[in-house]
FIKOLZA-1660 file (N, C-alpha, C; in steps of 0.1 Angstrom, whole numbers, plus 5000, padded with zeros to 4 digits):
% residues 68
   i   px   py   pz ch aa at
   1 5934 1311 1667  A  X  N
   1 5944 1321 1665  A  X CA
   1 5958 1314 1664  A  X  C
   2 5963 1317 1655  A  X  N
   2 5978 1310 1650  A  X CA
   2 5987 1319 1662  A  X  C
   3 6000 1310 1663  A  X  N
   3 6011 1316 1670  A  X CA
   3 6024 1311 1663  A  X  C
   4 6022 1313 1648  A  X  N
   4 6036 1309 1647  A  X CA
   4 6048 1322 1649  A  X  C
   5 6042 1331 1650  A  X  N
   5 6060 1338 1657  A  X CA
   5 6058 1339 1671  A  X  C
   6 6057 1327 1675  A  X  N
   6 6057 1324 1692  A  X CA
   6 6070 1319 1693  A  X  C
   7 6078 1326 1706  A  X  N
   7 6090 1318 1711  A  X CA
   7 6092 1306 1710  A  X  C
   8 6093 1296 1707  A  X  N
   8 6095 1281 1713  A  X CA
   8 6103 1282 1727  A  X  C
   9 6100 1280 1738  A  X  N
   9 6113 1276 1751  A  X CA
   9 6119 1267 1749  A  X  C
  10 6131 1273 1752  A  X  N
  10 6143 1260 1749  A  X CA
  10 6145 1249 1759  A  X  C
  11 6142 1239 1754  A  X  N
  11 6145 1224 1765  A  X CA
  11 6153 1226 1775  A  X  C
  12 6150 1222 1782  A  X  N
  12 6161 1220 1794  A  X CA
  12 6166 1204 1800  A  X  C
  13 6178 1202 1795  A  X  N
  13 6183 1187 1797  A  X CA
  13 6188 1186 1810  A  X  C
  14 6191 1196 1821  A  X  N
  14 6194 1191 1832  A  X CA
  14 6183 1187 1840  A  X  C
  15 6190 1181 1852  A  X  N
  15 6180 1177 1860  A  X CA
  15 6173 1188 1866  A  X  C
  16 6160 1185 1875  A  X  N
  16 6156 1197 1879  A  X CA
  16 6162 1200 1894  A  X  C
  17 6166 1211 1896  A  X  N
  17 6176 1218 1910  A  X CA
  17 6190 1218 1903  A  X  C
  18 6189 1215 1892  A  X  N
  18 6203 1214 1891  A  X CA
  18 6201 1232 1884  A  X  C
  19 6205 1239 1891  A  X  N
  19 6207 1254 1888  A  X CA
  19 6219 1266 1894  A  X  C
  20 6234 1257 1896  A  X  N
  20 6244 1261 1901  A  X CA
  20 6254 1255 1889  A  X  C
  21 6256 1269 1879  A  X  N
  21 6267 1257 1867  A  X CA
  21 6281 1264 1875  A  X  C
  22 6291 1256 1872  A  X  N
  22 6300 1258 1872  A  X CA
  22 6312 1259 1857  A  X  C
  23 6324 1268 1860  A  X  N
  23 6329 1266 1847  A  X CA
  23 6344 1253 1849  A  X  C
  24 6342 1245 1844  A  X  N
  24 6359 1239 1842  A  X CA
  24 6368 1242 1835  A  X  C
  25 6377 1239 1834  A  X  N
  25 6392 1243 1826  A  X CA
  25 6397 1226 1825  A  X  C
  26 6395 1225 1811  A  X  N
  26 6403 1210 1806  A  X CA
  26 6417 1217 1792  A  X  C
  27 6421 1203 1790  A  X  N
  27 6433 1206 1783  A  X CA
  27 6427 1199 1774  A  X  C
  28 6429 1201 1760  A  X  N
  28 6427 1198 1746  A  X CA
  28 6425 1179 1747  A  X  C
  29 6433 1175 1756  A  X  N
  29 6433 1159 1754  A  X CA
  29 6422 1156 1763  A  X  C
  30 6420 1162 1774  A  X  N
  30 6412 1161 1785  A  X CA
  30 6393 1164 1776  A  X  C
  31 6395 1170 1771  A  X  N
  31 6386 1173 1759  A  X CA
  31 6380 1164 1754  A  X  C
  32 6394 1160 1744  A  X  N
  32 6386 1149 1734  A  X CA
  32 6386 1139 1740  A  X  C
  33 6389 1130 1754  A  X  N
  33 6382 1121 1760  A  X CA
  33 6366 1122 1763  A  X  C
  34 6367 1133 1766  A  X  N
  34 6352 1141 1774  A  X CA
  34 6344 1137 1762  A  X  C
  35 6346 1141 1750  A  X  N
  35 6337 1141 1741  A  X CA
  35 6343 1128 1736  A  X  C
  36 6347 1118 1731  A  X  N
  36 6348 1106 1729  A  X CA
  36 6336 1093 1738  A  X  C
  37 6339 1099 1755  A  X  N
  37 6326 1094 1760  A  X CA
  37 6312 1101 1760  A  X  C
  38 6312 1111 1754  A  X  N
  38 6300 1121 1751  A  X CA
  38 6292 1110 1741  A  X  C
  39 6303 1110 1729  A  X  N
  39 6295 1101 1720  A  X CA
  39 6290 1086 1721  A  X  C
  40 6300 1080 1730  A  X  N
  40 6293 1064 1740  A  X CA
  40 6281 1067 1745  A  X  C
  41 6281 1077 1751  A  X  N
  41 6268 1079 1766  A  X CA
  41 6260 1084 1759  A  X  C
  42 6258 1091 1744  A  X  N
  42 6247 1099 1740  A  X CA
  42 6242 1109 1745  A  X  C
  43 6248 1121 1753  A  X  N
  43 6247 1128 1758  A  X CA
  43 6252 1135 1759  A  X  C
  44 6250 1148 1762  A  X  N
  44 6249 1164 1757  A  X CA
  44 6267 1164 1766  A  X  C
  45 6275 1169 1760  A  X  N
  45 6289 1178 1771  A  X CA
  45 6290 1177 1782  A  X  C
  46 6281 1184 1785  A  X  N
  46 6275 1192 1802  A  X CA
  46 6266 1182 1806  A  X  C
  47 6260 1174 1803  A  X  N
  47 6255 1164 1811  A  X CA
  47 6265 1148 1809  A  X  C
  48 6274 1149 1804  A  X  N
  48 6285 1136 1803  A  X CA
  48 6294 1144 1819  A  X  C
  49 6300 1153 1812  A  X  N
  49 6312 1162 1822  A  X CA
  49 6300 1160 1838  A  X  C
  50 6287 1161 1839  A  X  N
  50 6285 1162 1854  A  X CA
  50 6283 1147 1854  A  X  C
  51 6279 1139 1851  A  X  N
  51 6274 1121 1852  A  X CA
  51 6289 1116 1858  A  X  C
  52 6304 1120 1849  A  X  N
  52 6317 1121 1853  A  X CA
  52 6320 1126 1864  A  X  C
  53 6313 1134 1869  A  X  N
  53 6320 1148 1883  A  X CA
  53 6311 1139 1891  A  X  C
  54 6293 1132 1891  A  X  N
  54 6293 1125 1897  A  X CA
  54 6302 1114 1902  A  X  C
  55 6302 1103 1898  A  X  N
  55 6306 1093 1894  A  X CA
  55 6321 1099 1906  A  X  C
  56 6326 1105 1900  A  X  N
  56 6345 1106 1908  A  X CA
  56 6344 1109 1918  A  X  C
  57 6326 1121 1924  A  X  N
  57 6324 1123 1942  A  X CA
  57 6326 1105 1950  A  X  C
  58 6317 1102 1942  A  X  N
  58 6309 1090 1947  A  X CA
  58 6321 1078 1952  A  X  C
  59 6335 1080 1942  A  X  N
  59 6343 1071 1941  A  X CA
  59 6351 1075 1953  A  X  C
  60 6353 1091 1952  A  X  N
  60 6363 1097 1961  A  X CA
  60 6358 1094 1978  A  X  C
  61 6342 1093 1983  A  X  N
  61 6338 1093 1993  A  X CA
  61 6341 1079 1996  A  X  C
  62 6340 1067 1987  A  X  N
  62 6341 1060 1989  A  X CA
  62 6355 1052 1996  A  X  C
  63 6366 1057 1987  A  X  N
  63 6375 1056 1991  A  X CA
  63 6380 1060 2004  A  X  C
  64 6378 1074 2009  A  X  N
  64 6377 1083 2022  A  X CA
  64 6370 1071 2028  A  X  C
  65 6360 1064 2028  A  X  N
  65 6355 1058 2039  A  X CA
  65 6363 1042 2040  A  X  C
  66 6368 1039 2031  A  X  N
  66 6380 1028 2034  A  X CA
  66 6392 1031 2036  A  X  C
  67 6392 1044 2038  A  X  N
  67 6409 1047 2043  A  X CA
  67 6407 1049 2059  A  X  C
  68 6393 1051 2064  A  X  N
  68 6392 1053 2078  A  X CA
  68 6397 1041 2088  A  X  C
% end
């Protein structure tokens, strides 16, 4: 039995648990950096913008723990 007018499900590129989005607010320049390294890293907006939101916890904790 054929199923070609079967839904396809749409991929899902995040990780898995990752199921709390959030929205941000950037400025036009803040933008085209975002997607300037979108196109380096080969990766989707939303997964550059969180790899970045990682990345700045990771730095900011770090720093907090050399300011102690």
């Amino acid at each position: 039995m054929a199923t070609a007018n079967a839904i396809t499900p749409k991929p899902i590129y995040a990780p898995k648990g990752c199921n709390c989005p959030i929205m941000v607010h950037v400025t036009e320049s803040e933008r085209e950096e975002l997607k300037r390294i979108q196109e380096l890293e080969m990766r989707s907006l939303s997964a550059t913008a969180r790899m970045l939101l990682l990345r700045g916890i990771a730095e900011y904790d770090q720093d907090t723990l050399n300011a102690e």
